[in-house]
C-alpha angles and dihedrals in degrees: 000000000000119000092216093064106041121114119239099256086058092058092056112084117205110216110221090211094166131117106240144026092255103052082048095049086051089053102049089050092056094057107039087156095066108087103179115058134182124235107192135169100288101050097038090044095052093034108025125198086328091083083045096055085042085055090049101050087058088052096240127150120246140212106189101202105197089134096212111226107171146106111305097265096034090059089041084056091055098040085049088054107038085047081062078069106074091227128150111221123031119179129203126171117266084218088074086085132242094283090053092041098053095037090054082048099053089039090046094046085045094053107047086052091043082052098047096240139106125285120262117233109237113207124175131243105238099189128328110270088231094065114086131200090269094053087049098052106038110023099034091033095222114167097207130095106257090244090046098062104046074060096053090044092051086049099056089044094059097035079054088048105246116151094236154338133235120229140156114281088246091075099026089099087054096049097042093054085049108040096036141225102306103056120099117244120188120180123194110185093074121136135159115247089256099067145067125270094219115182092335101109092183101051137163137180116251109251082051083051106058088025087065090046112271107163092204128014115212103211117176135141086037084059117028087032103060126090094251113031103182088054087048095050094045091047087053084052094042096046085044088046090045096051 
């Protein structure tokens, strides 16, 4: 699908941060009108491909967020297994390093078409939107200005030919001016002015989001937390439409 004609419900991802298929497929039932979901460590550990196959058979699109961090071949493996999939979004950490990045590119590639089906577009994780500048300078001892390296990840990610990054929306403008039009940019820590920030440190509303060129917005606890999902989700859309 082209990122230039997609709605805006379509830009905006739903986490299924829940612990079981069940509670997912609840979920899921309570918001037809979200057609991009998130699959991520806690749901796929406790659930496995099942809740992938139950996503596919309601046509729905899939980023499957298991951000592979691991030795070149270990996260090509992975990225090998997680492509036989059919979904749509994979992530793996730019920290892996250029030989893993491109090795889990070229298996991942091989296997989707090995598979029969598309291929998955894999995008790297800069930085975790819950690490500030502080953590990142004096727990992880990184010398680099926080914007300056989710640069120099996305960098590394395109020059190892992934599709995109993910990144906070406070560097998604920068990014977007350096890595092009065509590079996926997916930014978690969104969240409408309504609602609570929760552990996300490097937040933005929606509609500044996408206005300083997210590709895809992750919106969850605003959304699968509220009383009425399906109204929370349609009042993100509507303030994002009216502005």
């Amino acid at each position: 699908m082209s990122e230039q004609k997609m709605s805006i419900s379509e830009r905006i991802i739903v986490p299924l941060d829940v612990a079981s298929q069940e509670a997912a497929i609840a979920l899921i039932d309570q918001l037809p009108q979200v057609t991009f979901w998130k699959v991520g460590l806690e749901l796929f550990v406790s659930s496995g491909a099942p809740i992938l196959t139950r996503l596919k058979q309601r046509q729905k699109r899939i980023f499957l967020d298991l951000k592979f961090h691991d030795i070149p071949n270990t996260v090509a493996g992975a990225c090998a297994a997680a492509a036989s999939y059919g979904v749509d979004l994979i992530t793996i950490h730019a920290a892996t390093g250029s030989a893993g990045l491109q090795l889990a590119q070229t298996a991942l590639r091989a296997s989707a078409e090995h598979a029969g089906v598309p291929v998955p577009k894999l995008i790297a994780v800069t930085l975790l939107t819950s690490i500030s500048a502080r953590t990142l300078a004096f727990e992880l001892k990184v010398p680099l200005e926080l914007p300056e390296y989710t640069l120099e990840m996305a960098l590394l990610a395109q020059a190892s030919g992934l599709a995109g990054a993910v990144c906070s929306p406070q560097e998604v403008q920068q990014l977007r001016q350096t890595c092009g039009d065509e590079f996926v940019l997916v930014t978690p820590g969104v969240r409408p002015t309504w609602a609570e920030a929760g552990d996300q440190k490097r937040i933005m509303t929606p509609r500044q989001a996408l206005e300083a060129g997210s590709t895809y917005v992750v919106i969850g606890r605003p959304i699968t937390a509220a009383e009425q999902p399906g109204r929370a989700f349609e009042r993100i859309c509507q303030e994002i439409e009216d502005a």
